[in-house]
C-alpha positions as CSV (number, residue, x, y, z in Angstrom):
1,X,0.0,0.0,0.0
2,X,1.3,3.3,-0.8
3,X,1.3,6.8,1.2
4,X,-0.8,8.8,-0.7
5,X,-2.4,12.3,-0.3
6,X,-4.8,12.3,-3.1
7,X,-6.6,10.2,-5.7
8,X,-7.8,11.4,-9.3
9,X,-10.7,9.6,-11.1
10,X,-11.8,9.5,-14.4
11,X,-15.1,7.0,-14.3
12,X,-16.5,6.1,-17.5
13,X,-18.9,4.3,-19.2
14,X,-16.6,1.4,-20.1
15,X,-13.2,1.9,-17.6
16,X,-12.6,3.5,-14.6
17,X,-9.4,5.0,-14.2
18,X,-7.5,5.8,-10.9
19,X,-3.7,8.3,-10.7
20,X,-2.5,8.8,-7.2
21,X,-0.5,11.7,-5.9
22,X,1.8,11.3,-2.9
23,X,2.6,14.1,-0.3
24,X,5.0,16.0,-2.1
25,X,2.5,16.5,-5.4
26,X,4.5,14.1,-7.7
27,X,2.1,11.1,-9.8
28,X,3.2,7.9,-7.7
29,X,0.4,5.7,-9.3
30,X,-1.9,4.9,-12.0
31,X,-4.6,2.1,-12.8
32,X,-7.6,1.2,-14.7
33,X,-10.0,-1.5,-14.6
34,X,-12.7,-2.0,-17.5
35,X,-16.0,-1.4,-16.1
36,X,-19.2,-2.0,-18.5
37,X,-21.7,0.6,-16.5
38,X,-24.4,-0.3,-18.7
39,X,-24.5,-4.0,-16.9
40,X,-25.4,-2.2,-13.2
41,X,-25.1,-0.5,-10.4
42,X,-22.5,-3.2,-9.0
43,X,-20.1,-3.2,-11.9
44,X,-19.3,0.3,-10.8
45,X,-19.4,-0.2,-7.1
46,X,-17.3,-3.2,-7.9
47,X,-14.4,-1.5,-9.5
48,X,-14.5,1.7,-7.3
49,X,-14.3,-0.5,-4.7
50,X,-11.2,-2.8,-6.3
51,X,-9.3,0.3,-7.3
52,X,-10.0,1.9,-4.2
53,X,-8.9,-0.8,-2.0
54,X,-4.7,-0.2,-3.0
55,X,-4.8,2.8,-1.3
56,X,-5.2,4.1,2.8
57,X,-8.4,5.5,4.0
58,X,-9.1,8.9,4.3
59,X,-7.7,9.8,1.2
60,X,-9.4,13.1,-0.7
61,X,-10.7,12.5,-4.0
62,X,-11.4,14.1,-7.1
63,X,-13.6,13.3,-10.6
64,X,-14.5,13.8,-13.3
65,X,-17.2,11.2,-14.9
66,X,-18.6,10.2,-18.5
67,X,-20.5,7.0,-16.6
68,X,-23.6,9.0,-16.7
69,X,-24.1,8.8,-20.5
70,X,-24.3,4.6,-20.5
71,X,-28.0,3.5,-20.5
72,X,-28.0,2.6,-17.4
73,X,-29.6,5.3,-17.1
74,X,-32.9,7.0,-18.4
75,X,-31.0,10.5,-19.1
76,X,-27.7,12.0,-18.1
77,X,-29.0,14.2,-15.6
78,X,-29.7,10.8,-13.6
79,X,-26.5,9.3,-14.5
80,X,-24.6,12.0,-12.8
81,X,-26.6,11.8,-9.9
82,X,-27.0,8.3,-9.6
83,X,-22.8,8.1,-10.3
84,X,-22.2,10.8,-7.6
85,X,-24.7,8.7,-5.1
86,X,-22.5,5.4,-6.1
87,X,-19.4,7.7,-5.4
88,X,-20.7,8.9,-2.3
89,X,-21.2,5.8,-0.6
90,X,-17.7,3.8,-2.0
91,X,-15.5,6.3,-1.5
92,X,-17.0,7.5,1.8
93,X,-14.9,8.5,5.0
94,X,-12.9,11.0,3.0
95,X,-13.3,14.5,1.0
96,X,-14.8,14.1,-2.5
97,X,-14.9,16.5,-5.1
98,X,-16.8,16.3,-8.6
99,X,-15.2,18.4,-11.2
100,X,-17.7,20.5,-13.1
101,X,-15.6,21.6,-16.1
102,X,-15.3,25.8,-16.1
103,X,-17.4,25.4,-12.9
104,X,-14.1,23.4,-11.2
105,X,-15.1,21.7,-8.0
106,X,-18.3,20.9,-6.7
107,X,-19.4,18.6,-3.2
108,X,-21.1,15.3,-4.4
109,X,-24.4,16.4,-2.9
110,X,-25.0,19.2,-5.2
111,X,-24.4,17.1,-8.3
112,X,-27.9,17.5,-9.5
113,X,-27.6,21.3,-9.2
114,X,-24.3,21.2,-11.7
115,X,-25.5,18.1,-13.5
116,X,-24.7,20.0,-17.1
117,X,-21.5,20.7,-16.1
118,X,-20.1,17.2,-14.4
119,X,-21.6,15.3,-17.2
120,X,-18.7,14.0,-19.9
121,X,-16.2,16.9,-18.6
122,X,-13.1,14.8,-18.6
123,X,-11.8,16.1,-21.5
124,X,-12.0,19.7,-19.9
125,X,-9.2,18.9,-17.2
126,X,-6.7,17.4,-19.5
127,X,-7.1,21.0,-21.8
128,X,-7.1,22.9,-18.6
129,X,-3.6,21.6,-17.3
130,X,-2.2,22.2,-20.7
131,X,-3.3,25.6,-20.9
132,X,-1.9,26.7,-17.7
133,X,1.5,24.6,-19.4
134,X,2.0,25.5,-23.4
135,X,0.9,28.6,-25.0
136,X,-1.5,27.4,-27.3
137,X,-2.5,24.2,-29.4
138,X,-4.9,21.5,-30.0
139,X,-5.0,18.3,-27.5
140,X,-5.8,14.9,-29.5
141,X,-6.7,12.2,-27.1
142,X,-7.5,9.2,-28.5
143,X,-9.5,6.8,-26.7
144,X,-10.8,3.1,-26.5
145,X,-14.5,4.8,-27.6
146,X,-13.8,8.1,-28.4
147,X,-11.5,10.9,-29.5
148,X,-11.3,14.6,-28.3
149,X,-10.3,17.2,-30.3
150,X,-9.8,20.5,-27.9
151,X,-8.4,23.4,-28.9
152,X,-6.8,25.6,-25.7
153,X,-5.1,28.9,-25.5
154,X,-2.6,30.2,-23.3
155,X,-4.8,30.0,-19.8
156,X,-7.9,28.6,-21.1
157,X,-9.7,26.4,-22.8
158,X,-10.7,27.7,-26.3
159,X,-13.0,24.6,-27.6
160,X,-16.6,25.8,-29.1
161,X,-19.0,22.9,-27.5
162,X,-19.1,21.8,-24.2
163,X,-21.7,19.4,-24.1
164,X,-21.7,15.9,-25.8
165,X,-24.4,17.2,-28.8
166,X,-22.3,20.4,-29.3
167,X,-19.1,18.9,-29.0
168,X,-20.3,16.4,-31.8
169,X,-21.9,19.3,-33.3
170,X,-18.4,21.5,-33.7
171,X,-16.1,18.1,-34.2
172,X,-14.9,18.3,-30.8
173,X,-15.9,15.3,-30.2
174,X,-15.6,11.7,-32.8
175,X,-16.9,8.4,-31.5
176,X,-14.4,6.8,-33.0
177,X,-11.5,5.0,-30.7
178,X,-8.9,2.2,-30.6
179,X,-10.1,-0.7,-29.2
180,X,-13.9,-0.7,-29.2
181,X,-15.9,1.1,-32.3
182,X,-17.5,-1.5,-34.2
183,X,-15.3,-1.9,-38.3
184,X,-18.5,-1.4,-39.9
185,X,-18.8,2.3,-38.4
186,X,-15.6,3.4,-40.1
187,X,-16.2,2.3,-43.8
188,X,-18.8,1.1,-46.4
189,X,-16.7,-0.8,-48.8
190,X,-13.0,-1.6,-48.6
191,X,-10.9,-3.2,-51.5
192,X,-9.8,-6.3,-51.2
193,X,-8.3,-9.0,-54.3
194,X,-8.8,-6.5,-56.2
195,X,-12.4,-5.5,-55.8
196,X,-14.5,-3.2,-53.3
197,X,-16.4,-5.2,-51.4
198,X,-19.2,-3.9,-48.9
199,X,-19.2,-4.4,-45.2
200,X,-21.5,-6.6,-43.0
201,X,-23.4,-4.1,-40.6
202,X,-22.8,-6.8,-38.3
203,X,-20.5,-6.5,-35.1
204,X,-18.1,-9.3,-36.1
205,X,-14.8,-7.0,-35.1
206,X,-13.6,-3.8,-33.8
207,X,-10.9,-1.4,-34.3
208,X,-8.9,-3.1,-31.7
209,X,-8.8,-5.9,-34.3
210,X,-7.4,-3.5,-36.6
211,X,-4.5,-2.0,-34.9
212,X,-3.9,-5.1,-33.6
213,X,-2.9,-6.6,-37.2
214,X,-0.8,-3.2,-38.1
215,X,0.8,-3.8,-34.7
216,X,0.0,-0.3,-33.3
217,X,-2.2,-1.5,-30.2
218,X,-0.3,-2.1,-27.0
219,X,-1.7,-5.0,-25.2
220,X,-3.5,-3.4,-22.4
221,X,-5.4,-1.0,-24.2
222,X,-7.6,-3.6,-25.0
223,X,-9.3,-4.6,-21.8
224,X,-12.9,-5.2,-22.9
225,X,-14.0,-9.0,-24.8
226,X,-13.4,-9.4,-28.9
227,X,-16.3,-9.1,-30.9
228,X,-16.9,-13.0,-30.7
229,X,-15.5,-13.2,-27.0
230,X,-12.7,-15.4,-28.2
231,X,-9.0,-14.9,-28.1
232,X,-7.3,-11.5,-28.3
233,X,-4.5,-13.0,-30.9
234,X,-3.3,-12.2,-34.8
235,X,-5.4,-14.8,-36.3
236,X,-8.2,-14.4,-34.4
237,X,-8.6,-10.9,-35.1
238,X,-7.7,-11.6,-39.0
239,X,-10.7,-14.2,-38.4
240,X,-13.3,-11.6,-37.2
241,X,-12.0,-9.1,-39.8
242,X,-12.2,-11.3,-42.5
243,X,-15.7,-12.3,-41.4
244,X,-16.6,-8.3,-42.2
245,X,-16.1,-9.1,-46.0
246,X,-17.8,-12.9,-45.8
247,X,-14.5,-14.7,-46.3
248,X,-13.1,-17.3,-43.9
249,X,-9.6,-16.9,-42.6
250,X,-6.9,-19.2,-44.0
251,X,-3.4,-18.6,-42.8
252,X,-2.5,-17.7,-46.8
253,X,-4.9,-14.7,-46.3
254,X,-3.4,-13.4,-43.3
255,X,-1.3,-10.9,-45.7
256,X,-4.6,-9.9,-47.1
257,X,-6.1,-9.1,-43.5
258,X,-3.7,-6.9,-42.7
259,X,-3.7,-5.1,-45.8
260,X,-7.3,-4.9,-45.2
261,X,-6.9,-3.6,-41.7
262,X,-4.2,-1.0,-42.9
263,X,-6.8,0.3,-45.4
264,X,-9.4,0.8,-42.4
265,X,-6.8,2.4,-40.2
266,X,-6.4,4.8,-42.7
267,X,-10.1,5.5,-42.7
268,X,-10.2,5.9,-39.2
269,X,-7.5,8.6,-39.5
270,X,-9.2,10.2,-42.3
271,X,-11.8,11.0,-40.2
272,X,-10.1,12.2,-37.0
273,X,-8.4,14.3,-39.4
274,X,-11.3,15.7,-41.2
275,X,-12.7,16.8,-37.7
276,X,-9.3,18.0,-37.0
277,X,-9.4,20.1,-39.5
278,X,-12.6,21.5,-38.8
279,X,-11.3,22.2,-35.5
280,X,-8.5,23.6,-36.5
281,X,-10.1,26.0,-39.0
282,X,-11.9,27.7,-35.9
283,X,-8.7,29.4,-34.9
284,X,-7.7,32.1,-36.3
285,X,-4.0,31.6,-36.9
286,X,-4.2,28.1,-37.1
287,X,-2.4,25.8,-34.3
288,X,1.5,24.7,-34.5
289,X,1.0,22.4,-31.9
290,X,-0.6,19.2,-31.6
291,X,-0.8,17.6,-28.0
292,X,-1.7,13.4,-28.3
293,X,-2.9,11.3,-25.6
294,X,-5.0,8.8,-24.9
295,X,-4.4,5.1,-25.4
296,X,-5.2,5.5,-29.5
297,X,-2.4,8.6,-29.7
298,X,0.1,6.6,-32.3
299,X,-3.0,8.4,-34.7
300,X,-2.5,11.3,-33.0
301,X,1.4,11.4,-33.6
302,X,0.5,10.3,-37.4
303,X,-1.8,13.1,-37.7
304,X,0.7,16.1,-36.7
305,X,3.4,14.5,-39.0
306,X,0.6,14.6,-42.0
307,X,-0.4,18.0,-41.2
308,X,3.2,18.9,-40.8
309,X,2.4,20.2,-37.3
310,X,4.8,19.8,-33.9
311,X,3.7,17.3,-32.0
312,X,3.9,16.5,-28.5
313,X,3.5,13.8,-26.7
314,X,1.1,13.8,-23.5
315,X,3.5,11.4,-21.8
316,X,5.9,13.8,-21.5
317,X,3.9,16.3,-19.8
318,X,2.1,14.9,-17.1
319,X,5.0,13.2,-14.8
320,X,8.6,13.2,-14.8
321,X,8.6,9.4,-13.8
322,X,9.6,7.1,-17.3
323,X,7.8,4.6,-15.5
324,X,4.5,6.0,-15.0
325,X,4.8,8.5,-18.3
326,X,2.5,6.0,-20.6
327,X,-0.1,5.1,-18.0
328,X,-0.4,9.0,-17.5
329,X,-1.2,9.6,-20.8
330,X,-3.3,6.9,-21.3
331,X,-5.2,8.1,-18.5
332,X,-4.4,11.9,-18.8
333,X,-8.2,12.7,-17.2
334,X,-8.0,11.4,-14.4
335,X,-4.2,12.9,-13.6
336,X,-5.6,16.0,-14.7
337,X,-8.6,16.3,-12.5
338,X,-5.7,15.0,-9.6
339,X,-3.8,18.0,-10.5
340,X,-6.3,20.6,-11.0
341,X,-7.5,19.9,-7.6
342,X,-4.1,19.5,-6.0
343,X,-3.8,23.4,-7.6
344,X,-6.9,24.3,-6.2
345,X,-6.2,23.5,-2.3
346,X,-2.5,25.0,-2.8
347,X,-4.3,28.3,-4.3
C-alpha cells in the first residue's frame, strides 16, 4: 500500500481510471480497470471498490465522470446523480470533489444542481492543465471509444461545444477509438483482391482488431471481450476481420487481412483528421501544436506529422517518472482532475 495524499478519477462508461498523488504533489500511481456501467449498479461499485482498495483510507478524491451517458440510465441528468450517489457511498470516510468543467469543483451532494457541467467533462481537465503549461494548441486524445479534439489557448480552454451534442456538433468530439468502435462504423466498402467489397453491418470485429494486425495496439489497451469473445490474438482478429467481408480466414490470407486492416486504419484517421481540420479552421492563426494522448495517440502522432504540425506527446507532460509516463497519458483525465485539484487547495 502506498502513502498517498490524493486520488484522481476518471469513471467512465466502459473503464474507470484511478492516478494517485503522494505528499510531495509528484504522480506515484496509475490504474484502470474496464467497467461495462451499462450491466449495473454493482459493476461500478465493484471497480470503485477494487481500485480503491490499493490505497489508505481517508484519502481526498477528485472526478471527473462520463459514466452518466451509458444506458444505465434513463437521461444523463440521472447518470450524474446516480454516479455521484455510487461515489458517495464507496468512496465515503474521505473528502470528494466532482469536477464540473469551467465550474471546477463541486461537493457530491449538489451534483444534481451542476448536472450540465459534471456530465462528460473529462476532456475539460486534460485541456485545462495544458493551458496553464503550453501557450496554445490542439489536444488529441485518442480513446478506447472516443476521440477529443480541444483546442486551448494560453490560460484557457478555447474549444466551441461543451456538451456531448455540441461537442459532436463543432467536431470536438468523434466516436471513433482504438479498441472498441465497431469496423463497420468506419467504412462502407473496402478493396480487397482487387475489388470493393461492402461491409457486413454486423458487429463481427472492432478497431482493436485493426491496430492489432498493423501492430500499433499495445496489449493493455484492449481490456474489454473481442467481438466473438474469443481470443485477443493475430489470427483471431484476422478471423473476425475477414468475417466483415464474408471470407473465412486461412493462414494464406493473413497478408490480405492486414492489408485490409491497414486500409481501415487509414479510414479511421481520415476521419479524425477531417474533424481535426474543422477544429483547426476555428482558430484564427491556425495551431503549431498538436498535444496526443490517450491510449489511440500513435494516430495522433500520425496526424501532426501529416499535417506537418509539432507534436507533442502527453507522456511527456504529465510526470517526470519514465515509469509511469505512458499510463499518465493513457489516462491523462484522471491525472488531470488530480492535479487541478491539488492546484486548487494550494491556491
Amino acid at each position: 500500500m502506498k502513502r498517498i495524499a490524493r486520488l484522481g478519477w476518471d469513471v467512465g462508461g466502459a473503464h474507470v481510471k484511478l492516478a494517485a498523488f503522494g505528499q510531495d504533489g509528484r504522480l506515484k500511481a496509475v490504474r484502470i480497470a474496464p467497467c461495462p456501467v451499462w450491466k449495473g449498479e454493482e459493476t461500478l461499485a465493484g471497480a470503485l471498490r477494487e481500485l480503491r482498495a490499493e490505497f489508505e483510507p481517508g484519502v481526498p478524491s477528485a472526478v471527473t465522470m462520463t459514466a452518466e451517458g451509458a444506458d444505465l440510465w434513463p437521461d444523463r441528468r440521472a447518470g450524474v446523480v446516480g454516479t455521484a450517489a455510487i461515489l458517495m457511498r464507496e468512496l465515503a470516510g474521505a473528502p470528494l470533489a466532482l469536477f464540473a468543467g469551467p465550474e471546477g469543483f463541486v461537493p457530491p451532494e449538489r451534483a444534481a444542481e451542476h448536472a450540465d457541467h459534471i456530465a462528460s467533462a473529462n476532456w475539460y481537465a486534460a485541456a485545462a492543465v495544458l493551458s496553464h503549461l503550453l501557450p496554445g494548441g490542439i489536444l488529441v486524445d485518442i480513446g478506447s471509444t472516443t476521440t477529443d479534439l480541444i483546442p486551448f489557448d494560453s490560460g484557457r480552454v478555447t474549444a466551441r461545444g461543451f456538451t456531448d451534442a455540441e461537442r459532436l456538433a463543432s467536431n470536438e468530439l468523434v466516436y471513433t477509438g482504438t479498441a472498441r468502435t465497431p469496423v463497420m462504423a468506419l467504412a462502407h466498402e473496402a478493396p480487397f483482391e482487387g475489388r470493393w467489397l461492402a461491409l457486413m453491418a454486423e458487429h463481427f470485429a472492432t478497431t482493436a482488431d485493426i491496430h492489432r494486425l498493423t501492430g500499433a495496439l499495445a496489449e493493455d489497451a484492449d481490456l474489454h471481450p473481442s467481438a466473438d469473445g474469443g481470443p485477443k490474438t493475430i489470427e483471431a482478429s484476422a478471423r473476425r476481420l475477414l468475417r466483415m467481408i464474408g471470407q473465412d480466414f486461412s493462414p494464406a490470407l493473413l497478408p490480405k487481412a492486414r492489408a485490409l486492416a491497414r486500409h481501415l486504419a487509414e479510414a479511421q484517421l481520415a476521419r479524425i483528421g477531417r474533424a481535426f481540420d474543422c477544429v483547426a479552421s476555428a482558430q484564427e492563426n491556425g495551431p503549431e501544436l498538436l498535444v496526443g494522448a490517450g491510449v489511440g495517440r500513435f494516430m495522433a502522432a500520425r496526424l501532426a506529422e501529416r499535417r506537418d504540425l509539432a507534436y507533442l506527446d502527453l507522456a511527456d507532460v504529465l510526470t517526470d517518472d519514465p515509469a509511469l509516463s505512458r499510463q499518465a497519458a493513457d489516462c491523462a483525465p484522471a491525472v488531470a482532475v488530480g492535479l487541478l485539484a491539488a492546484a486548487l487547495d494550494a491556491a
